[in-house]
N, C-alpha and C positions, 0 to 999 in steps of 0.2 A: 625698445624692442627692435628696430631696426638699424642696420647699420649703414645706410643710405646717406647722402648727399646732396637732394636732386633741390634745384630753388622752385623750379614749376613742374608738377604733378597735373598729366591729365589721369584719369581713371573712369577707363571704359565699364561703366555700370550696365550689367542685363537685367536687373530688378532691381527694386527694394529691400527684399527679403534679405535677398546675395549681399547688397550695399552696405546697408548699414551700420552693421559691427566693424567691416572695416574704415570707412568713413570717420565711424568715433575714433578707431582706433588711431588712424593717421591723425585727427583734432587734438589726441592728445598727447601725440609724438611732435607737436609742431607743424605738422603738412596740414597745408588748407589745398587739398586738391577742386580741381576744376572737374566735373561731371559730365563724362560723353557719352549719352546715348543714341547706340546705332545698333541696331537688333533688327532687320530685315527679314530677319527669317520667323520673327514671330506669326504663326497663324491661329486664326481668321484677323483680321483688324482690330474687332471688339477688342479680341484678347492683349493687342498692342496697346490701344488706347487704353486698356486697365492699365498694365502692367506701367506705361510713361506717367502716367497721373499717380500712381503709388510713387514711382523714383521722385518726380518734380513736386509732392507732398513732402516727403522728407527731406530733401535735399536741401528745398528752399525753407524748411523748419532751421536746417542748419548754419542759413544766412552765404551757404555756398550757389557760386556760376552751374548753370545748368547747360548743357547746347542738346537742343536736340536734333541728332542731325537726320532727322525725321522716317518716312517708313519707303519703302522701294521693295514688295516683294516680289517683283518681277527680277528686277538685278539679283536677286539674290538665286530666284531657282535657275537663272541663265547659267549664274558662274559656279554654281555649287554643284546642282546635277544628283546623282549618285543616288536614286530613291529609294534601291532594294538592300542598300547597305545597313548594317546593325548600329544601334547605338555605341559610340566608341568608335566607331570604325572612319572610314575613309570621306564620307560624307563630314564626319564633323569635323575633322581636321581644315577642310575645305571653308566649313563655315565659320570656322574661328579665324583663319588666316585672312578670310575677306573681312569680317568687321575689324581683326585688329588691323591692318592695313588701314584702313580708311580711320582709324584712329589717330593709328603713327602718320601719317598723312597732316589729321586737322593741328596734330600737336606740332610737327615741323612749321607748317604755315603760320602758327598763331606762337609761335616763342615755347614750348613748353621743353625740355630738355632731358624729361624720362614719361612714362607711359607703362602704367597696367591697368588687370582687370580682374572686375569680380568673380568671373567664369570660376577662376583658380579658388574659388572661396564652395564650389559644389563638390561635395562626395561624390556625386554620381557623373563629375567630368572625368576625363582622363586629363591629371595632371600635367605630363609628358607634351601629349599633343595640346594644350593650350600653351605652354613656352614652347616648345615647336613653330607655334603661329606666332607666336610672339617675336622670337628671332627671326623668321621670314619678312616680319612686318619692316622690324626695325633695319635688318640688310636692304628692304627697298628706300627707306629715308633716312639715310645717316645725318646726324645733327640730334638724332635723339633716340634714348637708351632703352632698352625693353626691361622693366623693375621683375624679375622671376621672383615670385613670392610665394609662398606654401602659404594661404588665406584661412586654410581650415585649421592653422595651429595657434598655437598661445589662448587656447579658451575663447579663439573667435566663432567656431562652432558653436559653442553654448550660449556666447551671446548674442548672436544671430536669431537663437529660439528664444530667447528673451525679447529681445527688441521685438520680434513676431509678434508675441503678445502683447507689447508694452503701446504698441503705434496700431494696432489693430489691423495689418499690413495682408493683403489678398494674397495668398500663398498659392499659385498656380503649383500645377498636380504633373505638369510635363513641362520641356526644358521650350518649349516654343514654335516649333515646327508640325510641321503639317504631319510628317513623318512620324514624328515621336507623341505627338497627340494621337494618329489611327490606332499606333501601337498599346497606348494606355486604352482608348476604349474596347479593342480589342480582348485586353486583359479584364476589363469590368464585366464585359457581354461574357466570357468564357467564366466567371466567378459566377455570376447570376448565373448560368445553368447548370453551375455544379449542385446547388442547394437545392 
């Protein structure tokens, strides 16, 4: 499936969910990537502390390195900013260039020689602006490569819903943010008053 190169793989995981099907998928192409979780922007904490214990369940099912490069939601709405902007827009661009940064960052320091993530494995990201962040990241750390991947093709969509069920895996309802969680409850509270 791939036509890559790389001897050390990190891959920036934001869930579980997102992980998985690519995870196998790389196990069975030969990559034993290395697992970095850095997702700052997840809110409330509870909802981080779910979402790292789903990743470090399965990951370590998989006999794979975990780093967690643990939670800072302060750094995150310092450098990100941008609260009234829409999903897709300018806000997330911002939030993907900071954790892939701090990826291409751990991967320079620790030997690894290419660098993705599962972001690019959501229908409901914008493609575009996560390798957008991804070349940002990789122009600040040369010595290692940003892997651009279309995550949601070759049937890793459907097995993504698989493994869901398969790992009994806690399927969060919004991408992580304070922002994007007001806006779903926003959406449930306006559905209850329709009926």
């Amino acid at each position: 499936m791939f036509n890559v190169q790389y001897n050390k793989v990190l891959l920036h995981s934001c869930c579980a969910p997102c992980s998985a099907a690519i995870i196998e998928c790389m196990l069975k192409n030969g990559i034993r990537p290395t697992i970095f979780y850095y997702n700052p922007n997840i809110y409330p904490r509870e909802e981080y502390e779910i979402r790292k214990a789903e990743a470090i369940r399965f990951v370590t099912a998989q006999g794979l390195d975990f780093v967690d490069a643990d939670y800072d939601y302060e750094r995150w709405r310092e450098a990100v900013g941008l609260e009234q902007e829409p999903e897709r827009g300018k806000r997330c661009l911002q939030c993907f260039t900071l954790r892939l940064t701090e990826t291409a960052k751990y991967g320079v320091e620790h030997g690894f020689d290419a660098f993705t993530t599962t972001l690019a494995s959501s229908r409901w990201k914008s493609l575009e602006q996560i390798n957008e962040a991804g070349r940002r990241a990789a122009a600040q750390y040369p010595g290692i490569v940003f892997w651009e991947q279309n995550w949601r093709k070759g049937g890793l969509q459907e097995r993504r819903n698989q493994l869901l069920k398969e790992y009994g895996f806690y399927n969060q309802q919004y991408c992580g943010c304070e922002f994007s969680m007001q806006r779903l409850q926003k959406n449930i509270e306006g559905s209850s008053c329709e009926r």
